[in-house]
C-alpha positions as CSV (number, residue, x, y, z in Angstrom):
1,X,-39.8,4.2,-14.4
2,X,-42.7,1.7,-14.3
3,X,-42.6,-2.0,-13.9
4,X,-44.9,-4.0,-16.1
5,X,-45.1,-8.1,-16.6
6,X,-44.4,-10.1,-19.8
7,X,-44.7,-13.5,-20.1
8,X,-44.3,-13.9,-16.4
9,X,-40.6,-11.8,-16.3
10,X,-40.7,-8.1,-14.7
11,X,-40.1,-5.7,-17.2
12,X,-38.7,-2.2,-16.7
13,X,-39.8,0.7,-18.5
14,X,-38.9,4.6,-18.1
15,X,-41.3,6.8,-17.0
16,X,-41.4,10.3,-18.7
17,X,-38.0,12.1,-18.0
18,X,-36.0,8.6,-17.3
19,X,-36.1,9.1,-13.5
20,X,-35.8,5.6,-11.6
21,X,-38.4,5.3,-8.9
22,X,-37.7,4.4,-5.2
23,X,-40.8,2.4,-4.6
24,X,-41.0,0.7,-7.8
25,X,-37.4,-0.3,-7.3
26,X,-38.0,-1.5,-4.1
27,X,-40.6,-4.1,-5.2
28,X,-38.1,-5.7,-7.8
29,X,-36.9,-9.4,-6.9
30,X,-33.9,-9.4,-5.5
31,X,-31.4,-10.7,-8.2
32,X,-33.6,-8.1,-10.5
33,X,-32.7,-5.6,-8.7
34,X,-28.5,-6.7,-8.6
35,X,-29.2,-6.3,-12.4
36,X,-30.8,-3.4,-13.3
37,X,-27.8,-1.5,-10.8
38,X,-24.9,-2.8,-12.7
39,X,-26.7,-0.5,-15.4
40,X,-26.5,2.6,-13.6
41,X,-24.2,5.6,-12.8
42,X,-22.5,5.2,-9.2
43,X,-24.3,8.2,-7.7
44,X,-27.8,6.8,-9.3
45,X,-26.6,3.6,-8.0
46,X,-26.3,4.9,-4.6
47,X,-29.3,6.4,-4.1
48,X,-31.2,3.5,-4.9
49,X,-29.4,1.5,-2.5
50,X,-29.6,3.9,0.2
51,X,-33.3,4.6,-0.2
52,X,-33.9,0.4,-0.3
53,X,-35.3,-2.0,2.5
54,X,-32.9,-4.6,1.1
55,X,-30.2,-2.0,0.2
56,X,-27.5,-3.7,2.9
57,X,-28.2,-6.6,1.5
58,X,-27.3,-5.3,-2.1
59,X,-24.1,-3.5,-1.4
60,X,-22.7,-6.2,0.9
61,X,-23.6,-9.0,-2.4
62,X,-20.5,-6.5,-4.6
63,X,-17.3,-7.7,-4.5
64,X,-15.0,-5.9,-2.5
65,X,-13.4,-4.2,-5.4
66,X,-17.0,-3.4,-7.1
67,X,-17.9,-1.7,-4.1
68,X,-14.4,0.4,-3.8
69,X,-15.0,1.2,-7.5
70,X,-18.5,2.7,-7.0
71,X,-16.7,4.6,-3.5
72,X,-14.6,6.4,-5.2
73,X,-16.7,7.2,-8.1
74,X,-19.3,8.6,-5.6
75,X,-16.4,10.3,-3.6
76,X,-15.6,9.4,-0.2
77,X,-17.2,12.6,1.8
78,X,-20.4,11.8,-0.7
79,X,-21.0,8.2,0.1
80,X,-20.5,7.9,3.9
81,X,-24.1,6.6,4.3
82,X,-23.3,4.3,1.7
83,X,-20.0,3.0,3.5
84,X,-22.3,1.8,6.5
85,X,-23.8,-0.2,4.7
86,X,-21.1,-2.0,3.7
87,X,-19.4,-5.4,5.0
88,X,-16.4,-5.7,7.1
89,X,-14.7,-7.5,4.4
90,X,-15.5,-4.5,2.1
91,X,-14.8,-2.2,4.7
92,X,-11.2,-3.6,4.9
93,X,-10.4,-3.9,1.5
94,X,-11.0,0.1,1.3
95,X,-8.3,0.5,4.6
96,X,-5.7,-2.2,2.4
97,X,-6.4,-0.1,-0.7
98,X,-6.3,3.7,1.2
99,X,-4.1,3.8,4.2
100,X,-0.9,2.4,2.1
101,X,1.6,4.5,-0.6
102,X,3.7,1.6,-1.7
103,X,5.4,0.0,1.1
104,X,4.5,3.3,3.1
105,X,1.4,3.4,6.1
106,X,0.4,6.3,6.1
107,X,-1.4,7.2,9.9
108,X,-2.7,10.5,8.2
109,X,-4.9,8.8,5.6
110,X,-5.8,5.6,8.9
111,X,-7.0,8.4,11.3
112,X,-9.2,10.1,7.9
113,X,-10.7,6.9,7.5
114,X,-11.4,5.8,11.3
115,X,-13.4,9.3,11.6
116,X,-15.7,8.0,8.5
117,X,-16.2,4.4,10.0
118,X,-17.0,6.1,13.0
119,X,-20.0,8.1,11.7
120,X,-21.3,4.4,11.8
121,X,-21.3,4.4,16.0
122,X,-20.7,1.3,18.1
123,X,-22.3,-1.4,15.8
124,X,-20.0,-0.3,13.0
125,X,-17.0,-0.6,14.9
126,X,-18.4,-3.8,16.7
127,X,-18.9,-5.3,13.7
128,X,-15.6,-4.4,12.0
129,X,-13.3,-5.2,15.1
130,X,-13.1,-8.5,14.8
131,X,-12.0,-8.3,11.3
132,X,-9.2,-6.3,11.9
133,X,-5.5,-7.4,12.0
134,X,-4.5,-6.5,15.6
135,X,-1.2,-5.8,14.3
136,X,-2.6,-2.6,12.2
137,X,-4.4,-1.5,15.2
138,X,-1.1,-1.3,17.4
139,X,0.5,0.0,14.3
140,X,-1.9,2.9,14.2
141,X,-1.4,3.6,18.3
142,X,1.8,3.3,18.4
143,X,2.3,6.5,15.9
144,X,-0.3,8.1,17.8
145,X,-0.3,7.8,21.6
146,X,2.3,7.5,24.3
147,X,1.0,5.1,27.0
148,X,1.4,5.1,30.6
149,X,0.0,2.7,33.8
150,X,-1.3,-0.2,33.1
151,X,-2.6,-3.6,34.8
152,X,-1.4,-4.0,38.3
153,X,1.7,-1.4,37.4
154,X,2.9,1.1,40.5
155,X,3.9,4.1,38.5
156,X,7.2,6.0,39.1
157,X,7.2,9.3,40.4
158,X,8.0,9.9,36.8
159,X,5.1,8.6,34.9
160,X,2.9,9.6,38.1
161,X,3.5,13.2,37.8
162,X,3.5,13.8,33.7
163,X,1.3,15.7,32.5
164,X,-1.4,13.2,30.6
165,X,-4.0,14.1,27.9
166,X,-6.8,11.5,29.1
167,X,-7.6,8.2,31.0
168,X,-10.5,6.0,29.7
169,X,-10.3,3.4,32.6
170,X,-8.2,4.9,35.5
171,X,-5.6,2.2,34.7
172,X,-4.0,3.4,31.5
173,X,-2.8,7.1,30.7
174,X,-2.8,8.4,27.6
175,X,-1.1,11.4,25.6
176,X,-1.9,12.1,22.3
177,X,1.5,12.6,20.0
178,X,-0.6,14.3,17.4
179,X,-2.7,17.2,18.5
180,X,-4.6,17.2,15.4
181,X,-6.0,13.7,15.5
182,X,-6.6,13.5,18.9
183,X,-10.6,13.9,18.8
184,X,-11.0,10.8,16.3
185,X,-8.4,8.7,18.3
186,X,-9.8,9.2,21.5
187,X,-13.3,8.2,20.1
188,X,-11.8,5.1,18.4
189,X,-9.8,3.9,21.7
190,X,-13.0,5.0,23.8
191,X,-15.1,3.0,21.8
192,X,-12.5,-0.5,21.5
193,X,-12.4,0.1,25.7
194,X,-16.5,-0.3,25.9
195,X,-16.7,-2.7,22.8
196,X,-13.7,-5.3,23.8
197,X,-12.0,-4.6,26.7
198,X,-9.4,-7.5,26.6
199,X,-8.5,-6.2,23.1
200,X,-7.9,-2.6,24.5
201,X,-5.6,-3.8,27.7
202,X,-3.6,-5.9,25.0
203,X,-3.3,-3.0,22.7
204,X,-2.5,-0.6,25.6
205,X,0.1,-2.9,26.7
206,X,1.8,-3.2,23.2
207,X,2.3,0.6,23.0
208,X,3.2,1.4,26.6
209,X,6.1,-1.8,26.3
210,X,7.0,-0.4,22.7
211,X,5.8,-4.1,21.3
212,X,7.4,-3.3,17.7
213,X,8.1,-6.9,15.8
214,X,8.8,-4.9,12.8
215,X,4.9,-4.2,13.1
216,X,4.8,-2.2,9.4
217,X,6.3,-5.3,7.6
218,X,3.9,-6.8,9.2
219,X,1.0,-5.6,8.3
220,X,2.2,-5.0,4.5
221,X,2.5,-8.5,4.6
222,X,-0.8,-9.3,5.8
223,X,-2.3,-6.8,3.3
224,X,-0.5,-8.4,0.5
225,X,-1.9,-11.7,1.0
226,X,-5.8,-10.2,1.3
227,X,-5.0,-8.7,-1.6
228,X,-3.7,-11.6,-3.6
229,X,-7.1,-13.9,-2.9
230,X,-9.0,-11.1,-4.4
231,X,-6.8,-10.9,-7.8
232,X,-4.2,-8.6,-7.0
233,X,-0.7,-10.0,-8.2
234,X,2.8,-9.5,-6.2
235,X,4.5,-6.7,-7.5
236,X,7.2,-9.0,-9.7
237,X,4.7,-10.9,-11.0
238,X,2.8,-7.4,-12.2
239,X,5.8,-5.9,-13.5
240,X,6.1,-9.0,-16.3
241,X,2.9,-7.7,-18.0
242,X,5.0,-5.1,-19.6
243,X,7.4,-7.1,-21.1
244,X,8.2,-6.4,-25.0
245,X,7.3,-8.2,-27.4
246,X,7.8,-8.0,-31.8
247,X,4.2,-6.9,-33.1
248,X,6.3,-8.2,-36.6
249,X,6.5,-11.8,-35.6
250,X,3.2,-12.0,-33.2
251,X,1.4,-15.0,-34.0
252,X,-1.5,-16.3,-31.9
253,X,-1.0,-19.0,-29.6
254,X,-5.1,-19.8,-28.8
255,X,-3.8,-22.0,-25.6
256,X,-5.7,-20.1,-23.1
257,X,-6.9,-22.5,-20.6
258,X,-10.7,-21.8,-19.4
259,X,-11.2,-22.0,-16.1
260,X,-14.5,-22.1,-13.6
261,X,-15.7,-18.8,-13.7
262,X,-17.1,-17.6,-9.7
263,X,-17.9,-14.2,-8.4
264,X,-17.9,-11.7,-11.3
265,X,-16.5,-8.2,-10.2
266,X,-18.4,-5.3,-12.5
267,X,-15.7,-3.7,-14.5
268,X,-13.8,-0.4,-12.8
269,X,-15.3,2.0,-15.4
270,X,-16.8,2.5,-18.4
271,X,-13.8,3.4,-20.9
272,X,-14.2,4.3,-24.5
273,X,-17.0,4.3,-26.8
274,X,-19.4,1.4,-27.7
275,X,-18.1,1.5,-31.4
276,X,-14.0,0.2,-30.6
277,X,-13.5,-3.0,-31.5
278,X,-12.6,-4.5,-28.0
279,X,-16.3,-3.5,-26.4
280,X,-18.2,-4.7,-29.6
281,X,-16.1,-8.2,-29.2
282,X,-16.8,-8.2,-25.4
283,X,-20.3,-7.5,-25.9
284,X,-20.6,-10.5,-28.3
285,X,-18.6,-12.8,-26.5
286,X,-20.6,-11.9,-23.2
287,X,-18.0,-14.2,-20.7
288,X,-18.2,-14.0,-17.3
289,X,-14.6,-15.4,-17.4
290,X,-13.3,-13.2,-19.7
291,X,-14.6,-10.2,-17.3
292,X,-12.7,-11.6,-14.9
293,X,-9.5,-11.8,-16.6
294,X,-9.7,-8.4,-18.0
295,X,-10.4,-7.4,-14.2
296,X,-7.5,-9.2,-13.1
297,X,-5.2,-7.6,-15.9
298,X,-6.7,-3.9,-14.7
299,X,-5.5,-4.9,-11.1
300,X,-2.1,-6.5,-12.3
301,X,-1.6,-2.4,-14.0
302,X,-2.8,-0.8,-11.0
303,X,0.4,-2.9,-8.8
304,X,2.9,-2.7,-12.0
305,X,2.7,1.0,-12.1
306,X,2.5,1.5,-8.3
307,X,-0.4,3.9,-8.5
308,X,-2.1,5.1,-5.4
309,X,-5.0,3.3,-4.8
310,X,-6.5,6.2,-3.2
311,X,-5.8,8.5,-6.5
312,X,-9.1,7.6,-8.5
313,X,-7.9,9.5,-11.4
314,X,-4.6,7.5,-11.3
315,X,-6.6,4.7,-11.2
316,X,-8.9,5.4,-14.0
317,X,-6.6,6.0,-16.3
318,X,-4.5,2.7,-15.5
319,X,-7.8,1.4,-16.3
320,X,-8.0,3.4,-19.9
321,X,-4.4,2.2,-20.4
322,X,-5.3,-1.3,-20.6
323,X,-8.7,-1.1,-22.7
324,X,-6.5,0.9,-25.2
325,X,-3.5,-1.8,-25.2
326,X,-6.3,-4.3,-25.6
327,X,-7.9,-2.1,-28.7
328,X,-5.1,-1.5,-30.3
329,X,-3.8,-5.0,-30.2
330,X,-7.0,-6.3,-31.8
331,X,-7.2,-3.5,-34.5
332,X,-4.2,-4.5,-35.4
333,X,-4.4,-8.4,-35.8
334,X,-8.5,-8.1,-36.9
335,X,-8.7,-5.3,-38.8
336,X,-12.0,-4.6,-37.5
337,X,-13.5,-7.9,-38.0
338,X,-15.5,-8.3,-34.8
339,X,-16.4,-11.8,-35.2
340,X,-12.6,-12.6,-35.3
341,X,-11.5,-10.3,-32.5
342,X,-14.4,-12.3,-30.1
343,X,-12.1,-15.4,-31.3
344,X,-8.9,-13.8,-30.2
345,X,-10.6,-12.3,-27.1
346,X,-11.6,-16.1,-26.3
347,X,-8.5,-18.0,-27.6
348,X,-5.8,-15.9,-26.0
349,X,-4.8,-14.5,-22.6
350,X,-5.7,-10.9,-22.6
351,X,-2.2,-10.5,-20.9
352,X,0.0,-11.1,-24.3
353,X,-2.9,-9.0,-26.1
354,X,-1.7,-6.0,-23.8
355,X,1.3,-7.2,-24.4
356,X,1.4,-6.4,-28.3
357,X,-0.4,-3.2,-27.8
358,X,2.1,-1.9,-25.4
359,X,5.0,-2.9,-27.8
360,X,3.4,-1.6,-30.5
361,X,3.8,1.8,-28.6
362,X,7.2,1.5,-27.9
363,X,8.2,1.4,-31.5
364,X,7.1,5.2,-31.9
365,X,8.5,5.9,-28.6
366,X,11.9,5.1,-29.8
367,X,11.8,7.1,-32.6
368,X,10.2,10.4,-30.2
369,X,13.3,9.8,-28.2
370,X,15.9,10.6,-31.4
371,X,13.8,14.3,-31.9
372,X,13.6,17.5,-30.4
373,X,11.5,20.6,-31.1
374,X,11.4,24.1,-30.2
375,X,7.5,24.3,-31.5
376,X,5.7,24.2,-28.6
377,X,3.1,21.5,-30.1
378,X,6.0,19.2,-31.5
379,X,7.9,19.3,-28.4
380,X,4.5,18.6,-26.1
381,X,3.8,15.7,-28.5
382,X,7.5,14.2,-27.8
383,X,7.3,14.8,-24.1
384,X,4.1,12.6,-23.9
385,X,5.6,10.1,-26.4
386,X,8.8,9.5,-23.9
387,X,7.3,8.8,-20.9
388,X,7.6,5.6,-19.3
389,X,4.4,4.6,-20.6
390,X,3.7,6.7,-24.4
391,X,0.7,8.9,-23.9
392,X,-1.1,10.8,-26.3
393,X,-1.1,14.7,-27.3
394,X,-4.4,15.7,-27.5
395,X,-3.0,18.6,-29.2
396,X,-3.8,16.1,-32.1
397,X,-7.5,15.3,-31.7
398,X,-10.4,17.8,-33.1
399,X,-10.9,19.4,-30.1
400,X,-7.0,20.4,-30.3
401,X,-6.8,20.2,-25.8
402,X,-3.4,20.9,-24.8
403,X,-3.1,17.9,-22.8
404,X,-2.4,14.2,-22.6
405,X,-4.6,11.2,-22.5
406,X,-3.8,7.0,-23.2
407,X,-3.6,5.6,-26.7
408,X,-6.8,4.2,-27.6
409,X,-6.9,3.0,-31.4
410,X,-4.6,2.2,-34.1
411,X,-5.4,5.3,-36.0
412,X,-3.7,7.3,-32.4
413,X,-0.9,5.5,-33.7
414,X,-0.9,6.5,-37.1
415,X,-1.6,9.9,-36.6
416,X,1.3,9.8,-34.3
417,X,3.4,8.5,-36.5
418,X,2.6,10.7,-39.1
419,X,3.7,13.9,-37.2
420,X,6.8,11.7,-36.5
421,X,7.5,11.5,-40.1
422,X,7.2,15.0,-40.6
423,X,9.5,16.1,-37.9
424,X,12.2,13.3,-38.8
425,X,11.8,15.1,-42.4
């Protein structure tokens, strides 16, 4: 890639073989820079923000959920050096999105993650600390050590004469319940002890007296409302975007109300093909808000369907799920009029546009649920068709995979429901 100036704007250009370069990347303005990366593959994306002077800087400008996007793109044991350059804020949204399975903490997946943040050394957990909700700290230790001593205690004969793992200070004692993440625990209460000491007494204290409060409620609660300023809806709320509705008697309402648009989040992933109908009409509408509602309506799927945040795949293919619903449910009030789908897109809350495309779906899933088949094709096509949400046989498309993947178009539907036909006789 080269840089070159026109009319006073940097211009990029791709040198022979389309390889970005380093320095010429490096000497981009700022906000140039922000936009040229949005353009990029997440691994390309990383390596230009790893090799860049300002490359903090850049990642710690994403949203939190832009940045856990590109994460688990990358892969988490491939983009360590990119998670220290990340912000506590990010750094935190990662822990609210990984270390939970529902309503479940898991203290496997909190000690996996405190050994990556602690590839950063002191000024990563320095910096992070502060951020941190004190009640998932004791949380953590109190599934992982068993404390003794403490300030100004005189032990029992007891606690005097157990047989402890370790003593940072001389004051508290400390055995690890979990032989297995004993190395990365020690290192993470070792480093709190020389970071903040007064945070490591209290903690200490908390475990040794068995400090409970109902500390896993806790924290889920705290998590939930992090999670709601940055778009994520309560898990009733989420549940109402799949509420059915009669593609027959649709009509559009166009009382979408437009709202200041602020940060824009880049969209999770790049799903489908340029030519569907719902990328050309986002393409020519070009809305910031309109990103952001589609970005809300990809998180309000991820919480509806209780997908593990830490399952990529899972994730991606919520994320397919709603382009699809959103495809299908302007194929089949446009007809492939882009001009008018922009209109809908713009007029009416992307939510009731899922709305219709998931109902349209359900009409065929009905009718999968009155069949049986002993061919092994049919009966792979109905099993997809009666899940909770349809999926599609690829058993159907021309390269005949004998697998499953999310509606995507009205003519998935009618090919669908022309096998249906065929088996209903």
């Amino acid at each position: 890639m080269k840089k070159t100036e026109k009319d006073g704007a940097t211009v990029l250009t791709l040198v022979k073989g389309g390889r970005t370069s380093a320095h010429t990347f490096a000497n981009l303005p700022l906000a140039e820079k922000t936009h040229y990366l949005k353009g990029l593959r997440a691994k390309e994306r990383m390596d230009l923000l790893i090799g860049d002077p300002e490359g903090k800087i850049l990642v710690r400008s994403m949203e939190p959920q832009e940045f856990f996007w590109l994460f688990k793109d990358i892969g988490e044991t491939d983009a360590l050096e990119l998670l220290q350059l990340a912000s506590p804020e990010q750094c935190i949204f990662l822990l609210d999105m990984e270390l939970w399975s529902k309503w479940s903490f898991s203290a496997d997946k909190a000690v996996e993650w405190l050994g990556y943040l602690l590839e950063g050394g002191d000024d990563r957990i320095g910096e992070l600390l502060p951020q941190l909700d004190f009640e998932l700290l004791q949380l953590l230790f109190s599934k992982e050590l068993i404390v003794g001593g403490g300030v100004g205690d005189m032990s029992n004969d007891e606690e005097r004469l157990a047989d402890w793992d370790h003593s940072f200070d001389d004051m508290f004692m400390l055995t690890f319940k979990n032989p297995k993440h004993s190395q990365v625990v020690g290192r993470f209460v070792e480093c709190i002890c020389r970071i903040d000491n007064a945070l490591y007494v209290a903690l200490m204290e908390g475990v040794k007296n068995d400090i409970d409060l109902e500390l896993e409620d806790a924290c889920y609660h705290f998590r939930g409302g992090r999670l709601a300023d940055l778009g994520f809806p309560p898990l009733d709320e989420a549940l109402s975007l799949y509420a059915r509705l009669k593609p027959a008697t649709f009509t559009l309402l166009g009382e979408k109300e437009h709202l200041p648009t602020g940060s824009v989040t880049t969209l999770p992933v790049p799903v489908g093909d340029d030519t569907s109908l719902l990328l050309q009409a986002l393409a020519l509408v070009k809305s910031d808000e309109l990103s952001m509602e589609l970005n809300y309506l990809v998180n309000s799927a991820l919480v509806a369907d209780e997908t593990a945040f830490s399952d990529s795949e899972a994730m991606h293919q919520v994320a397919q799920r709603v382009y699809g619903y959103l495809n299908i449910a302007l194929e089949y009030l446009c007809e492939g009029n882009v001009k008018k789908a922009g209109e809908v897109l713009t007029g009416e809350y992307l939510k009731r546009l899922f709305q219709l495309g998931y109902s349209t779906l359900l009409g065929i899933k009905t009718r999968a649920e009155k069949l049986e088949s002993e061919n092994y094709a049919a009966n792979k096509l109905l099993m997809g068709l009666k899940n909770k949400r349809p999926r599609f046989y690829r058993g159907l498309d021309s390269d005949k995979a004998d697998g499953y993947r999310e509606f995507m178009s009205m003519d998935d539907v009618a090919r669908v429901e022309e096998f249906l036909r065929h088996l209903e006789g």
